[in-house]
MARZA-847320 format. One record per residue: x, y, z of N, C-alpha, C, O, CB in turn; residue in one letter. Coordinates in steps of 0.05 Angstrom, whole numbers, plus 5000, padded with zeros to 4 digits. Atoms other than C-alpha are relative to their C-alpha. Glycine has a CB too. Example, Ala and Ser with C-alpha at 12.3 -4.5 7.8 and 13.67 -1.06 7.14 Angstrom:
residues 2
501849765000524649105156501850245000503950245013498050015025A498449764999527349795143498550225014499550445018500950094971S
***
This chain:
residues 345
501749765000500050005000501850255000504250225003498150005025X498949805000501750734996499750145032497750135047498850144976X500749844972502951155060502050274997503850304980500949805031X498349794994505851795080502149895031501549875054497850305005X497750054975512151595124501150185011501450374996502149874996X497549834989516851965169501549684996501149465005499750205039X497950265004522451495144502349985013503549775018501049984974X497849944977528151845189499450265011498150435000503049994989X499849844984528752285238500050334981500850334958502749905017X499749765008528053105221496950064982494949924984503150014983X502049935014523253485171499649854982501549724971500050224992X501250055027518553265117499449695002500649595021502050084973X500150255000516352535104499849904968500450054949497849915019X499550105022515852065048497449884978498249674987501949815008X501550175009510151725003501149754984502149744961498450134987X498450325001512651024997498849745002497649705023501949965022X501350205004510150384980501249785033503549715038500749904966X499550204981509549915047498649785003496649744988500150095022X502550175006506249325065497250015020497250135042501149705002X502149934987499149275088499249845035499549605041497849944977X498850044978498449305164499049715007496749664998499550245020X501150224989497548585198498550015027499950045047502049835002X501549924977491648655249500849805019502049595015497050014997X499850224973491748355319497549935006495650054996501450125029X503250095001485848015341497550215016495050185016499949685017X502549824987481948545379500650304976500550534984500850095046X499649725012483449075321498249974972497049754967503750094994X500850015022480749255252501450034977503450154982498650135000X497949805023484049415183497550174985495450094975502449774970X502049675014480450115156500449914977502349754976501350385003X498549955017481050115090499750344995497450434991499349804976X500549655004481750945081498050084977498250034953503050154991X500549855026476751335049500950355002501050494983496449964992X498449734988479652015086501650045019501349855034498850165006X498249824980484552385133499250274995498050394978503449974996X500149694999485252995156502450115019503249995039496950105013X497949924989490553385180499950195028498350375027501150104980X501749984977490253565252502750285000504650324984499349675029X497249734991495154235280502349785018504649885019498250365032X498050164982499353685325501149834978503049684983498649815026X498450215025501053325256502350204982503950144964497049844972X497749825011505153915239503050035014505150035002499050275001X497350124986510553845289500449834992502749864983500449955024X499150265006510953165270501149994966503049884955497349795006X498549955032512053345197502150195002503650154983498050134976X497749874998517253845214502349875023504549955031499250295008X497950104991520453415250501549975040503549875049501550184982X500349994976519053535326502549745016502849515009496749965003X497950144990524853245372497649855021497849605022502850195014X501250184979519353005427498649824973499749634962497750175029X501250185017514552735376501949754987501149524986498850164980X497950245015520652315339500349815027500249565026503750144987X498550254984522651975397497649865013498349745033502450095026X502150195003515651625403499549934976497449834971497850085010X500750145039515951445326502849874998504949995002499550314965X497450125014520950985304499349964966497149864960500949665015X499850025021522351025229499549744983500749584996501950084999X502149745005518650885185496449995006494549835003500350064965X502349894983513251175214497650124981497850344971501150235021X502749825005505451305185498950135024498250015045497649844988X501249844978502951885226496150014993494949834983501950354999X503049885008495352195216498649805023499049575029498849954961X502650174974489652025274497850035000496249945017500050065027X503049845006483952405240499849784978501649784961499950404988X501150145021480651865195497649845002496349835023501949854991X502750095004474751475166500849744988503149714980498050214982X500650195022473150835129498949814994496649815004501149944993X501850245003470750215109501649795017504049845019499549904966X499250244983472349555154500549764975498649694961497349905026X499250135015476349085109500949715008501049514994501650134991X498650264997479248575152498249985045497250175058505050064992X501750014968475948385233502449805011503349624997496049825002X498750204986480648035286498249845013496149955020501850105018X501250244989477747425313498350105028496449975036502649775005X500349884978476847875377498350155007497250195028501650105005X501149724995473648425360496550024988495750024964502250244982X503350065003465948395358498450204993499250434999498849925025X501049695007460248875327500250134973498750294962501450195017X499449835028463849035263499449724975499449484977504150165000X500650235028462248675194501650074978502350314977496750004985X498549875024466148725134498350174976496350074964501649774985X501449745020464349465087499050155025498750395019497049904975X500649794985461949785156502150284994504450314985500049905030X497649725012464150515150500450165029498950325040498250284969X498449814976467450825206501350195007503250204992501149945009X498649884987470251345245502650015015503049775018498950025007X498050154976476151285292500950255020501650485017503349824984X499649844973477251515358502349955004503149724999498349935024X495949975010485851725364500249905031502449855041502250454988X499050074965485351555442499349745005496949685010498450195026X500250194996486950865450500250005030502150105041501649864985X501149974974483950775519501249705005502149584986496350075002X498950314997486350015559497849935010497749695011502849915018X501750094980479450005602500249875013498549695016498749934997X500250164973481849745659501850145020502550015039501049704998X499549874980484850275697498450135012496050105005501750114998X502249954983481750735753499050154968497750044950500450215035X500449695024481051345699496249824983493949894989504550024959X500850155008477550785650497749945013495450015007501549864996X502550114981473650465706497750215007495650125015501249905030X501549764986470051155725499350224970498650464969502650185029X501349865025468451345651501750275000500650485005496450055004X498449865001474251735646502449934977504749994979500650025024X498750095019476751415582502950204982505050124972497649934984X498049865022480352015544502450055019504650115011498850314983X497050014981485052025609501349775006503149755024499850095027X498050244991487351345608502249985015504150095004500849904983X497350074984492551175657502149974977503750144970499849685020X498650105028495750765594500250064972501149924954499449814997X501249865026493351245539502949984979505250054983498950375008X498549905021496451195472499050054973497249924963501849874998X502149835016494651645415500949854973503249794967500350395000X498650125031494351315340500950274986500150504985497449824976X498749925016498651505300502450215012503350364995498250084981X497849954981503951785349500849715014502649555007499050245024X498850304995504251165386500149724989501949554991499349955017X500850155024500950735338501050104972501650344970496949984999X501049955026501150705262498250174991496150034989499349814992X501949985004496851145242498150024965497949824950500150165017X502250015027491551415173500650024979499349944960498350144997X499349875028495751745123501049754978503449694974502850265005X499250325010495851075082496749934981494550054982500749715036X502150165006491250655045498749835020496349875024500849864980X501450104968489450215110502050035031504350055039499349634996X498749934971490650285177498749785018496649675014499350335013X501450264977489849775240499150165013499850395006501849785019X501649924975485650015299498849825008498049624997498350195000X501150124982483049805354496749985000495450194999501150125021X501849935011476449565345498350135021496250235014499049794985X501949814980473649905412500950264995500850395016500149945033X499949705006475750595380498950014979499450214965502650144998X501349915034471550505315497350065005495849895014500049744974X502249984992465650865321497849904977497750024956499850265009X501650185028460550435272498250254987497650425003497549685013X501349875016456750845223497049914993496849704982501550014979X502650255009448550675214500350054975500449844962496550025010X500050015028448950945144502750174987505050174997497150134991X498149905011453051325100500150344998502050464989500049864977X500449714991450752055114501850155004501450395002498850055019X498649844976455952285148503449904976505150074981499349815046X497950115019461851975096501950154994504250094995499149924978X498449855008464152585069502050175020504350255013498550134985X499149874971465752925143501249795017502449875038497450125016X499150284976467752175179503050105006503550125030500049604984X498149924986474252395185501450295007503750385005501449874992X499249704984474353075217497349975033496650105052498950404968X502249974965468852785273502149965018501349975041497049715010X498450054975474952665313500250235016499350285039502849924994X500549754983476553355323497550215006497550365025501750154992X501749954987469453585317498849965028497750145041499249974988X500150084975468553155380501650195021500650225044501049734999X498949864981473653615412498750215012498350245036502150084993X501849765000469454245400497649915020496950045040499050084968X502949964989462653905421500949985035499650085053497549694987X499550054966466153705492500750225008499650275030502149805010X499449754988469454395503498050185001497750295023502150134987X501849935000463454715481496949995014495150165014500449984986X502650054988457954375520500749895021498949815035498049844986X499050034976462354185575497950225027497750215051503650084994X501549714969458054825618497650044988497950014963502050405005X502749905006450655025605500750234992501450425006498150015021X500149745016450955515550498350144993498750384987500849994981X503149974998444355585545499250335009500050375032498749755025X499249814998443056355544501550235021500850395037498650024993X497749894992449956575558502250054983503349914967500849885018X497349915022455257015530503249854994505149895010500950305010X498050085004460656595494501450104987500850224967499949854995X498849795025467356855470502349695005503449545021501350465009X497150245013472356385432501950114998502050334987499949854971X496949825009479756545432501249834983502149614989502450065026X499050215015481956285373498549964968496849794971499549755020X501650205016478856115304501049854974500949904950497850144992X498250095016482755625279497649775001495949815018503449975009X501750114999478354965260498349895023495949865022500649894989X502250014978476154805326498750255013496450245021501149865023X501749694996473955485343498450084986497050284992501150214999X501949855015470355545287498349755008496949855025500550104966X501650324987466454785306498650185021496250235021502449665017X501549884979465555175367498350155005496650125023500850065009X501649725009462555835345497249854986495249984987502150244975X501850125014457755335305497949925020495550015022501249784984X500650064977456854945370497450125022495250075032502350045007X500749714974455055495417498050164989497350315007502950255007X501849975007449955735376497549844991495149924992500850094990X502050225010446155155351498950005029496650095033501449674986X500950114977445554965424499550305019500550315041502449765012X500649804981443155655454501250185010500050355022499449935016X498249774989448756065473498150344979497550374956504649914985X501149785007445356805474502550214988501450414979498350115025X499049885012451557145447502549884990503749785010500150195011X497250085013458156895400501450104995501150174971500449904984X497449795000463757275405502949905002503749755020499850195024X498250235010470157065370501850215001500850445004499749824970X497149874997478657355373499949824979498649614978502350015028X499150145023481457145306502750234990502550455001497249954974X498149845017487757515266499350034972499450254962502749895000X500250115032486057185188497250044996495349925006501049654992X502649945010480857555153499049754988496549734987499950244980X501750255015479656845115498649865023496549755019502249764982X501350154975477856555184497750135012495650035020502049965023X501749774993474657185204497249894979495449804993501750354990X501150045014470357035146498849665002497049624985501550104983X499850304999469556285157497950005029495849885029503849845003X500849874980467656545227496950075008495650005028501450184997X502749855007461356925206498549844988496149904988500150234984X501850095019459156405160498849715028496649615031502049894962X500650244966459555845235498350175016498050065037503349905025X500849874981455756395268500850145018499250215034499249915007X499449794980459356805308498650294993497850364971503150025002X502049724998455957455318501550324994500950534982498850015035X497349844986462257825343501949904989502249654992500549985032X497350035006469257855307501650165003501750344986500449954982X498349825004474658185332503349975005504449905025498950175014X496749905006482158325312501349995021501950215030500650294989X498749874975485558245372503050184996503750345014500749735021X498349725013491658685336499350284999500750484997500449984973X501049675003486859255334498850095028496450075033497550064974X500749834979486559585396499549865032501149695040497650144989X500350214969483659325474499049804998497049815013498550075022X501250345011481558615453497150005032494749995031503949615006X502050124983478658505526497550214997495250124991501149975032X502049865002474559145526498549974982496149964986500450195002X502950075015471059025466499249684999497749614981500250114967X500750275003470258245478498150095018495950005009502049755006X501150024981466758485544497550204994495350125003501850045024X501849915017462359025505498049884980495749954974501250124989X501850105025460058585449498149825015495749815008501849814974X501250134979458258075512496850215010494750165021502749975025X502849934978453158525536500050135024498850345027498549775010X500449964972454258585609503350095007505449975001498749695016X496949894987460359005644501849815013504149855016499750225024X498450134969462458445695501449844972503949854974497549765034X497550145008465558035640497649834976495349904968502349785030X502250165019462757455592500049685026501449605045501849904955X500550234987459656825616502049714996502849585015497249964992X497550245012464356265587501850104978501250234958498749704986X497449955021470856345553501549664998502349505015502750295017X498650225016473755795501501550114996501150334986499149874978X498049915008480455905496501349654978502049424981501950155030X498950245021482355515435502750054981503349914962497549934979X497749955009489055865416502549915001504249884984500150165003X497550174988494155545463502550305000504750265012501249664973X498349864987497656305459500250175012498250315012500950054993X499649904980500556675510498350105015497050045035501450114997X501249724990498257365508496949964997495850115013501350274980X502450115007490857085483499149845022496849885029500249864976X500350084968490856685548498850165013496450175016502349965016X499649884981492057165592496950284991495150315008503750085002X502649875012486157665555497549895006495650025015500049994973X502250175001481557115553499349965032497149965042500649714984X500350054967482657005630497950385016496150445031504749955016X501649704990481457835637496350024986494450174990502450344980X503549955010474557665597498349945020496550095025498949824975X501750264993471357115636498350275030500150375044502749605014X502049974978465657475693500649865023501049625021497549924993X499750134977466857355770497149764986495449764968499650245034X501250305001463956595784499549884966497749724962496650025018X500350095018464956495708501749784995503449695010500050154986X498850285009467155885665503250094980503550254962497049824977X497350025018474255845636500249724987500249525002502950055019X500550255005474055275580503150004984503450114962496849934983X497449965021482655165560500249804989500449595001502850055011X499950235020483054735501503150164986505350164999496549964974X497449925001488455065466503149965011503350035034499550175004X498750104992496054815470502050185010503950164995500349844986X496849865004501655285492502849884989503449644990500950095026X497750185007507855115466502949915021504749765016501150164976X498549994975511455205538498850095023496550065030502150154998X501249914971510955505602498350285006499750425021502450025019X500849774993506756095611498750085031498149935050498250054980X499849824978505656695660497250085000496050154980502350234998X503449865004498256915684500050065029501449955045496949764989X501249904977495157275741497949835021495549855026498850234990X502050214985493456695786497750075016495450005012501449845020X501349814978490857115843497150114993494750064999502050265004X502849715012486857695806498749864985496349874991501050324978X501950135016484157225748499149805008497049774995500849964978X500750294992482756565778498250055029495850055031503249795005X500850124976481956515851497850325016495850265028503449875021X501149714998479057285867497849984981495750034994502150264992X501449875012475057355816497849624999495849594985501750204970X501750204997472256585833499549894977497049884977497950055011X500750145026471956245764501149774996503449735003500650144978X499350235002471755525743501849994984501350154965498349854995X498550115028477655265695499449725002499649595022503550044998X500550175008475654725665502949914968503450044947496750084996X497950105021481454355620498949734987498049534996502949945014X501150295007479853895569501749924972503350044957496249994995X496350115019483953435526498349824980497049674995503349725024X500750235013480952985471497050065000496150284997501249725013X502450065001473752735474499149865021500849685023499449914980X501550254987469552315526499849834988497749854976497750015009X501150305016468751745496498749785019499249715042502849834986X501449925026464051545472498250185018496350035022498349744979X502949834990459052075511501350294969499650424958500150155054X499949755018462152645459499549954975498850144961502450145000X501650095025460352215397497149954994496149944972500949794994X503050055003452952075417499550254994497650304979498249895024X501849774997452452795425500250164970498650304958501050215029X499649905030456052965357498949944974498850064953502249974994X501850175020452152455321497850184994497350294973498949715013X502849935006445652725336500850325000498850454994497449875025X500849615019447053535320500549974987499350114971501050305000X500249995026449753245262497449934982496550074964501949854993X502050145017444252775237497350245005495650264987499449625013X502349854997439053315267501250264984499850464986499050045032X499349735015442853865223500250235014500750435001498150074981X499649854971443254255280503250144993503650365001499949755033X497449885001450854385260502049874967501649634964501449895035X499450015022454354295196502650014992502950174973498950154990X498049905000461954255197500750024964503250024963501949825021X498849975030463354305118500450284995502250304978498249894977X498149755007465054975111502050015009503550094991499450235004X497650084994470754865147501649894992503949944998500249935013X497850155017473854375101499850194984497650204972499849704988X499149905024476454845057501649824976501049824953501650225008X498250065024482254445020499149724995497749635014503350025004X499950245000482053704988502449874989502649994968498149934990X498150055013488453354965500449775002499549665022501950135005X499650315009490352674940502450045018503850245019500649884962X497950064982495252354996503150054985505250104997499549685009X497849975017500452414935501150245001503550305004499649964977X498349724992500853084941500050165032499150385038498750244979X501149864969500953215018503050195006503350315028499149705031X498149744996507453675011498350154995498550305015502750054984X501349725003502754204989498250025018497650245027498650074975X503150044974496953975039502450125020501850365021498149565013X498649964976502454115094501150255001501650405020502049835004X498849694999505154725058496950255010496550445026501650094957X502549814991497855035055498950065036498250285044497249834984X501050034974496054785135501650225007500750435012500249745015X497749714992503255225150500450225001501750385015501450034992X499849755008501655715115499850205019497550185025498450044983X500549834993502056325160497850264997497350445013501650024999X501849775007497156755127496749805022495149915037499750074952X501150164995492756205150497449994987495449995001500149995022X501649995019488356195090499149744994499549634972501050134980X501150305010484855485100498549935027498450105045502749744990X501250024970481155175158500149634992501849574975496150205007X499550315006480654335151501449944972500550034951497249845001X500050125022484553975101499649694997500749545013502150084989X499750294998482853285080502949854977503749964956496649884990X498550205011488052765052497849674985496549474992502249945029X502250375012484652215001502849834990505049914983496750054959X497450135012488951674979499149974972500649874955501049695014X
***
């Protein structure tokens, strides 16, 4: 089969003929009908020193994918051959406490496909068959592999009763825009988004946000806390940027006894006003990593199948796995003129 490898250590990877993966008995073989390229698959294509030293060469990365069930281990029960699936990137062990207490996406033993596993960017991929979420029909086909990280959005997003209350997203990179979609479908009385890239800005407006503003142009918090409505602050803040100074803003937004929701990654250690923003001013942080599983797929299922939410404007790009140097150059791009891309083989 064809895959995208990291074949050695450093930037860039390879498309290279390998052979097709041999399942173990509790797993599946996908056969791919998509990927998608996630923001954590970009370190890994440039070459990330932590990420390498959980990949040994050569390595298929990608954890965002979909497809048809080609092959069943003797083990793994539920699936038929041609089911079309999803896949969930958090290989859970279910049998630690975390596990035991429906705390799956924190596994004690957690390991993520396609960092620790093999993972999509290929013609098939193995998984585990308790991470395949089964498909009843084919509806959903063209989007199956971006429900991974939609799942991120619906959990950060409905993690708190939004239900009429002022939300502001920091961030609108594809999960921020999921979110802004989110947060409206389901009742949030105001959407109020921080973005830099008029194409996102734009992308933005079309997910519903209400509110877009530049945080380059001028007091970001004061007009986040204006467009909100109410002086004391906003009711929940999604911070889905992971930077610094956007943190620390987002923290000056949030309303005493309000919700702080940090999804967003920093790239190191940062500095914030523990005191004055957190513990004074009494507000929940709420951190969240991944998805519940499965409670964040029932819930993504049904706004999808009820139309309630619509992630396809967000896939902006499509590219044959052959050419995923340009898929990787476009994701990079700095202007940040794209929002999902898929990979087809």
């Amino acid at each position: 089969m064809k895959a995208i490898c990291k074949t050695k250590p450093g930037p860039g990877a390879e498309y290279v003929d390998i052979d097709i993966p041999k399942i173990k008995s509790d797993e599946l073989l996908i056969k791919i009908h998509a990927a998608s390229i996630c923001g954590s698959d970009l370190p890994i294509y440039n070459g990330d020193a932590l990420a390498a030293r959980r990949m040994e060469p050569p390595f298929v990365f990608g954890h965002e994918m979909c497809g048809e069930v080609a092959e069943i281990g003797d083990k793994a029960k539920g699936f038929t051959k041609g089911d079309f699936v999803s896949v969930e990137s958090h290989i859970f062990c279910g049998m630690c406490y975390q596990c035991r207490n429906d705390r799956r996406h924190v596994c004690s033993n957690l390991k993520i496909l396609g960092i620790d596993t093999q993972g999509g960017f290929a013609d098939y991929a193995a998984v585990p068959a308790r991470c395949a979420w089964k498909h009843g029909d084919n509806s959903l086909k063209d989007i199956g592999s971006v429900m991974e990280p939609l799942g991120n959005a619906v959990y950060a997003t409905l993690v708190e009763d939004i239900v009429g209350k002022s939300v502001f997203i920091s961030g609108l990179g594809p999960q921020g825009l999921f979110a802004a979609q989110i947060a409206k479908a389901c009742g949030a009385a105001r959407v109020i988004a921080a973005e830099t890239s008029e194409f996102r800005k734009e992308l933005g407006r079309r997910m519903g946000a209400d509110v877009i503003i530049d945080p380059t142009q001028g007091d970001t918090v004061k007009k986040v806390i204006a467009a909100g409505g109410e002086a004391s602050g906003i009711d929940i803040v999604i911070e889905m940027s992971g930077n610094p100074a956007a943190i620390n803003a987002a923290l000056r937004c949030v309303k005493p006894a309000g919700k702080f929701i940090a999804f967003g990654l920093p790239k190191g250690d940062i500095t914030i006003d523990y005191g004055n923003q957190i513990i004074f001013k009494a507000i929940d942080v709420k951190g969240i990593t991944g998805r519940e599983v499965f409670r964040s797929w029932y819930k993504m299922e049904s706004l999808l199948k009820s139309k309630a939410i619509d992630p396809r404007p967000v896939i902006t790009h499509t590219f044959k796995m052959k050419d995923f140097k340009k898929a990787f150059e476009t994701a990079a791009d700095p202007k940040k003129e794209c929002g999902k891309i898929l990979l087809i083989p």
